[in-house]
Structures are given as C-alpha cells and as structure tokens.
C-alpha distance (Angstrom), angle and dihedral (degrees) to the residues before:
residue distance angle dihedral
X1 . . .
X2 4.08 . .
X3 3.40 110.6 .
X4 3.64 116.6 -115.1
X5 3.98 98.1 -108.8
X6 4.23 83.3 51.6
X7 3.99 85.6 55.7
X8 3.91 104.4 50.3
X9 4.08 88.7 45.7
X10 3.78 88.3 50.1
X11 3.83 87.8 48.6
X12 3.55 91.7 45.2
X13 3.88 93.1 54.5
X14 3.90 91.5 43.3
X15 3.82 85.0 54.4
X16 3.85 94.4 47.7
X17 3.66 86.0 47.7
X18 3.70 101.3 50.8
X19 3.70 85.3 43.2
X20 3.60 90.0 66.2
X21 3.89 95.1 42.5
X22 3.54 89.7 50.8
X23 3.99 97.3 48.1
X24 3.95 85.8 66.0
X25 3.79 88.6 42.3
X26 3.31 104.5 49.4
X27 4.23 98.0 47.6
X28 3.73 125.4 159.6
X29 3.64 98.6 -90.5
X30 3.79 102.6 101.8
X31 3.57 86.7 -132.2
X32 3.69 92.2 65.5
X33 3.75 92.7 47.7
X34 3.88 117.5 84.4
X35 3.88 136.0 -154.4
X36 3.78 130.4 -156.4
X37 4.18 122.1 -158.2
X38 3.91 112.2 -147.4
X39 3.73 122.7 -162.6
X40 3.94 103.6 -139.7
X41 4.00 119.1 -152.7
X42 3.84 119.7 -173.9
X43 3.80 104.2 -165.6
X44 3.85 93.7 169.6
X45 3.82 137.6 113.3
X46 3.50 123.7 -74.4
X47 3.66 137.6 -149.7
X48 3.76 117.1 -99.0
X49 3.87 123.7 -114.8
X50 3.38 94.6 -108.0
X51 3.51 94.7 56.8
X52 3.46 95.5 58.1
X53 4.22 102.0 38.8
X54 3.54 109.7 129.0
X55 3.65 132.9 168.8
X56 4.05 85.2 -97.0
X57 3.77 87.0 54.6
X58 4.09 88.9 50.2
X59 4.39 82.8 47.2
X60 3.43 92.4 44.9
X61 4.16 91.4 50.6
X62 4.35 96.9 44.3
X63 4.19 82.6 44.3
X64 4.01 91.1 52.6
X65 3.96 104.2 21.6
X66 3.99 100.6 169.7
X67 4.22 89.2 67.1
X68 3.16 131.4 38.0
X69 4.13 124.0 -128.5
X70 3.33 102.6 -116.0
X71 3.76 116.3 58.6
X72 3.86 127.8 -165.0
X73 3.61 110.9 -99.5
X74 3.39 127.1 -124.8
X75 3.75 119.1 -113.9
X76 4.04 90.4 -112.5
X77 3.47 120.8 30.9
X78 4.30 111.7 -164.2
X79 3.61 143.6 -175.8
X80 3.61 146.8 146.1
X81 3.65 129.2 -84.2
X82 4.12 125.8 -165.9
X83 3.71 112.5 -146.6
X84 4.48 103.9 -175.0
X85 3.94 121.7 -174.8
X86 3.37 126.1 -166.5
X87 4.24 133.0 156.3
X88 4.38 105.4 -16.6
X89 4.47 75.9 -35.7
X90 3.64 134.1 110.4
X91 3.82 137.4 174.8
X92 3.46 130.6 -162.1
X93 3.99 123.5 178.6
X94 3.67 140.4 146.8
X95 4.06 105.6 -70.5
X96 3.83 98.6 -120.3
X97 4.38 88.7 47.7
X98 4.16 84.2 49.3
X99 4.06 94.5 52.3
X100 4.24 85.1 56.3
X101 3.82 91.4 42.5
X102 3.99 95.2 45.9
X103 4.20 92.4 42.4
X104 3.78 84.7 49.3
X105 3.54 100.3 53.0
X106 4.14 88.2 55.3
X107 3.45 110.9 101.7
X108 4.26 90.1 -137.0
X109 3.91 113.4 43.3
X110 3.67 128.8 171.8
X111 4.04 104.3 -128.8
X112 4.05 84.6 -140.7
X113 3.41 95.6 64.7
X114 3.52 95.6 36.3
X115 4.09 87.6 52.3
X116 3.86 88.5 47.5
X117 4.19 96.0 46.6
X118 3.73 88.0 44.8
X119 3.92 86.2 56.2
X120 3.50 98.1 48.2
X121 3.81 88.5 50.9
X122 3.62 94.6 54.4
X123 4.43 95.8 38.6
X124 3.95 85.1 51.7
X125 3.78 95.4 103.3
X126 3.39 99.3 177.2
X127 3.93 99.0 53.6
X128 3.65 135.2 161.5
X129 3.49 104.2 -109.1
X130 3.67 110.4 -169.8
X131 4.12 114.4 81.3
X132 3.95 101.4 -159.8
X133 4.13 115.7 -177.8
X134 3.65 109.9 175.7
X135 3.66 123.0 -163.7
X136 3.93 117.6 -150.1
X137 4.14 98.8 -170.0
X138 3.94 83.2 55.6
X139 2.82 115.1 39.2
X140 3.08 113.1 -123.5
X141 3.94 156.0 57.7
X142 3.85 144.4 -95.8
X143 3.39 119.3 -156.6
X144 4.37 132.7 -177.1
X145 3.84 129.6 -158.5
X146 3.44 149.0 160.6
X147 3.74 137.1 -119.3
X148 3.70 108.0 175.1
X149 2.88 113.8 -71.0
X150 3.63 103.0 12.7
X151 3.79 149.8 58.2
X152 3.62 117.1 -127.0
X153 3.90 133.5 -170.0
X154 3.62 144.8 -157.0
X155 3.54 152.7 174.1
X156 4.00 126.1 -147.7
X157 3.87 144.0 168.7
X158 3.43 114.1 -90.5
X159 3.51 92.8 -109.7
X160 4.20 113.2 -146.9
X161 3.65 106.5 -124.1
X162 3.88 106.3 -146.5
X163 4.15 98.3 -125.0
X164 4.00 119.0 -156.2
X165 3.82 103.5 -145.4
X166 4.13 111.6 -140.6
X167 4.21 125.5 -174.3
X168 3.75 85.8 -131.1
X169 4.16 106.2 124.1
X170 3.76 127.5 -165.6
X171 3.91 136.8 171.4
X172 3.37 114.0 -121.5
X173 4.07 117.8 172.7
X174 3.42 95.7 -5.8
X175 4.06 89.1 -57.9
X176 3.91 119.6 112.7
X177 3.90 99.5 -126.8
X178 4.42 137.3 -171.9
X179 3.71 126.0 -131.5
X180 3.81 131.3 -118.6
X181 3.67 132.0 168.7
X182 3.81 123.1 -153.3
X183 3.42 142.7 160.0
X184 4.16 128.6 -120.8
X185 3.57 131.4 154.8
X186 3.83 104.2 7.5
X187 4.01 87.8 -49.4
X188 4.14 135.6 92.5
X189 3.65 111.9 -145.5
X190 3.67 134.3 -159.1
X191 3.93 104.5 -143.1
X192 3.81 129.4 178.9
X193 3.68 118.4 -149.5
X194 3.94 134.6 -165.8
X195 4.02 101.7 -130.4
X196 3.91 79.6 -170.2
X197 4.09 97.2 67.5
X198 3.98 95.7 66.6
X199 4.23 87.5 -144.4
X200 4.30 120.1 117.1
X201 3.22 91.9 -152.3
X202 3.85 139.5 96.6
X203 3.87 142.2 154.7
X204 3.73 127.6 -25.0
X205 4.18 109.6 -27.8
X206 4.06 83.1 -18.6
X207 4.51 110.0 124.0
X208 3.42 144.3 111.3
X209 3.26 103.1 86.6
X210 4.22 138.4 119.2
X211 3.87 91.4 -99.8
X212 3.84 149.9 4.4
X213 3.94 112.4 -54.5
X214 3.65 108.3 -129.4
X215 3.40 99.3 166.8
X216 3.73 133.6 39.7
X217 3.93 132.9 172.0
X218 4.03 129.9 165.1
X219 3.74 106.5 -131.7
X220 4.09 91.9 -121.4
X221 4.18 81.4 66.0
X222 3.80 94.1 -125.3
X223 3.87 104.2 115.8
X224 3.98 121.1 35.8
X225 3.93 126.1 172.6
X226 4.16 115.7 -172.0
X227 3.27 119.0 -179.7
X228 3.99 112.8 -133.5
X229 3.59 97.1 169.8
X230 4.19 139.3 59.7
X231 3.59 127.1 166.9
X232 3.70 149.1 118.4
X233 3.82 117.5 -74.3
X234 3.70 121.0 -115.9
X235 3.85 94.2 -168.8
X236 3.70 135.2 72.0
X237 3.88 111.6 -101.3
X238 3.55 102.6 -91.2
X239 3.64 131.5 -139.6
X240 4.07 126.3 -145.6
X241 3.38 123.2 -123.3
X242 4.15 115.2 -109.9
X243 3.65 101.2 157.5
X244 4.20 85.2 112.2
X245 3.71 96.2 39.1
X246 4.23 122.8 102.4
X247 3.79 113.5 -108.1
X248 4.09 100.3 -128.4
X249 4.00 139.5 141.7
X250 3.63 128.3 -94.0
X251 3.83 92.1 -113.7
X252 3.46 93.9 49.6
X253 3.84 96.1 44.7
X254 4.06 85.0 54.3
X255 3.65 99.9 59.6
X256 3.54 94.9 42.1
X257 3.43 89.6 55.6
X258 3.59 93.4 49.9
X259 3.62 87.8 43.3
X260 4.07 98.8 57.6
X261 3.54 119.2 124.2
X262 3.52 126.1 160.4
X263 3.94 130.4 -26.1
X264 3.99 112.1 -85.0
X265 3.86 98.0 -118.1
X266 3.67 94.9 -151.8
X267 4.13 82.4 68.1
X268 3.47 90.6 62.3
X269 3.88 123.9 97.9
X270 3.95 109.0 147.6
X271 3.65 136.7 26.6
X272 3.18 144.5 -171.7
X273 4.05 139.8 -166.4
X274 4.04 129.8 -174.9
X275 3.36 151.4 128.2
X276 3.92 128.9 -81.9
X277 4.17 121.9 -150.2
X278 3.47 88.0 -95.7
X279 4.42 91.0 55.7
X280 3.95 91.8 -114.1
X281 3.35 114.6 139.1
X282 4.12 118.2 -120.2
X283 3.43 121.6 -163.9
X284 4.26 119.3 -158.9
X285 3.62 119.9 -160.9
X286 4.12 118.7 -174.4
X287 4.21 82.0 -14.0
X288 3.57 88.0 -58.2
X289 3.71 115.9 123.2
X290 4.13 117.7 -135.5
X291 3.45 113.5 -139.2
X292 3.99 105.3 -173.6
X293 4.56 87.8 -179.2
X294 3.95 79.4 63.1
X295 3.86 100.0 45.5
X296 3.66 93.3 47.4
X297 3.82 101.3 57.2
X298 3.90 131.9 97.9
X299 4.20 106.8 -104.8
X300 3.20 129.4 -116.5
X301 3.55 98.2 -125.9
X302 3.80 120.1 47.8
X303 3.92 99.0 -176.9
C-alpha cells in the first residue's frame, strides 16, 4: 500500500508530466487543438413554484393567461456542454453560447448564421450557465455567470483538488478511462479520466488530473457530465465576451447566487414574450433571456 502523501506527489509529477506532453500537443494551430462535447443531466431536486413566485412570475401569467409560468419539470433535465483546449488553455461553455463564440472569432461570418446561432443560444432554456476558461501557465481561472439580469465575472486560483486514485476502469466515448474521487466546491465527485488523452483538464472547474475527464458525477447523483464526443478542433480557441459582465469575487458571486430571489421590477424597462421552434414560451427582460429550468436547480457549487 503507498501511503497517501507517496500518492498525491506521484499525481503531482504525472500532472507536471502530462502538462508538458500536452504543451507540444495542444499547439496553436487549430488543428492541434482539440474539443470534447458533454451531454449534461441534472437529476436533482428543484425548488417549488411557490418558492420562486415573484411579481414577474404574476406579469408573466396576466401577459400569457392560457399557461401558467412555472412548468413541471421533467425528471431529467439535459443539454450539451463544449469543453475546447488549446496551448496550457481550456474553455468550457454551454454548446449553443460556444457555436456564437467560435463563428465570431472567424474572420468571415455569414450574418444569417450568426443571427440564427445567436437565437438558438438565447431559446435554449435550459442552458449551462457557468462559462469556465482555465489557464494552466497562470495559474489560474476565469469564470462568467448570470444573476438575472446581469453578467458577472471573476478570476480565482486554480485551486488543486486533492484526487483519490482507484483501479476501477470504465469506457467512456470509446476511450478506456481510471476513476478518482475528489472534493471541490462543497461537493465530492466521482470522475473518470482517459490516462490515454495526455490533457489535465475536464468539465466545468473539473482538472488536474493524469488524463482527459470524460466522465464526471457528484456522489449525491445531482450533476453528471459524459463526454460523447472527441476530436480535433477546426476553429480557433475562442474567447467569450465579458466586456458587459460585473467584476466580483468568487465568494461574493456564491452568496448572491444563493441569495437570488425574484427580479427587482423597478429594473425592468422592456419585455418580451414568444414562442421558440419547439412551442415553449421565452420570456426576455432588458435583452436578457429568463430561464426559470435554470433558476430552479441545485448549484454546482455550495461554498
């Protein structure tokens, strides 16, 4: 048996290895870089209706009178999330947000299909909300969100999540992967990771390990990432747009997330209501697009 100190500096020097190996990998060419397409399920609780009435809710009701605001959920709510990595650099966003972001970095774009990504982006009511770009050479991580009806923005220390190393093996996109279980943000996760794609990073604020993560779970079953996808990248690595977004602090962000109630009414001075393709109903307040699936679901981060 290795003791546990042995393990996390053997870890650490597998990281700093693969770090080096994937530095020559992943080069600037986009056709060195690589991208990897998760399918996200939340199968958690939810917040009741009640909870979150407001007096937009009650607007939102008078405004469409044949439905009411706050639709059951269904028992697993999915969607697709677009983790890129380039040169020490990763991104990771909501699919539909990273189809805008990769057309706009092109230098030639056809304003149809940007018109018709953007649209998608904004009817996608049940979106990925956190934008997480990580940055190996510093350090550290930069990460966008929303809290109706703003954008906010911060910076943090790549924190080192302390992995436990298991023999357990699974396949995951075709890729034979390990297990590790760690903890970050108030939750332990159960991640499986594909020593054979030389990259430390993974899903949302996931990294730091000997290989891709392909496969991430908490242990309470709420949040779980899978990748479905592999490939080269045939894009530039794109960069989000936070020239609108509030500078604050990761603690801070946290418990005003956990603090949001209802949308001040006096903030409001245009909206919108209409249909998607799919006949749901999306509402737009000040441009920004309400996504009650989104507001209702346990976070990711608890502290």
């Amino acid at each position: 048996m290795i003791p546990s100190h042995l393990r996390t500096l053997l870890l650490s020097i597998s990281v700093l290895l693969l770090l080096t190996v994937s530095a020559r990998l992943f080069a600037q060419s986009p056709s060195d870089q690589y991208e990897c397409l998760y399918r996200y399920h939340y199968s958690g609780p939810t917040t009741s209706s009640e909870d979150n009435e407001s007096g937009l809710d009650v607007m939102v009701t008078i405004m469409s009178a044949q439905e009411q605001h706050n639709e059951s959920l269904p028992q697993k709510l999915s969607t697709l999330v677009m983790l890129r990595m380039g040169d020490q650099r990763s991104y990771c966003r909501d699919y539909t947000a990273y189809r805008v972001d990769s057309l706009m970095a092109e230098t030639t774009r056809p304003d149809s299909l940007l018109q018709s990504l953007q649209m998608a982006a904004v009817d996608n009511l049940f979106y990925f909300d956190p934008c997480v770009t990580m940055d190996l050479g510093r350090g550290e991580m930069t990460l966008m969100e929303t809290i109706p009806l703003s954008y906010y923005t911060y910076t943090e220390p790549m924190m080192s999540i302390d992995w436990t190393l298991s023999e357990e093996t699974k396949e995951v996109c075709g890729y034979s992967c390990k297990t590790a279980t760690g903890s970050y943000g108030g939750r332990t996760w159960v991640v499986r990771y594909a020593p054979g794609i030389p990259s430390a990073f993974g899903p949302w604020k996931l990294h730091g390990l000997p290989g891709l993560i392909l496969e991430a779970e908490d242990t309470e079953g709420m949040h779980h990432f899978t990748a479905v996808r592999f490939a080269k990248a045939t894009t530039p690595l794109p960069e989000p747009d936070r020239s609108m977004a509030i500078r604050t602090t990761r603690q801070d962000f946290i418990k005003a997330k956990s603090r949001q109630t209802e949308i001040p009414m006096d903030g409001i001075t245009e909206m919108t209501v209409r249909r998607n393709d799919d006949g749901q109903r999306v509402v737009m307040i000040n441009g920004f697009t309400l996504r009650p699936l989104v507001s209702k679901i346990q976070p990711l981060e608890l502290k």
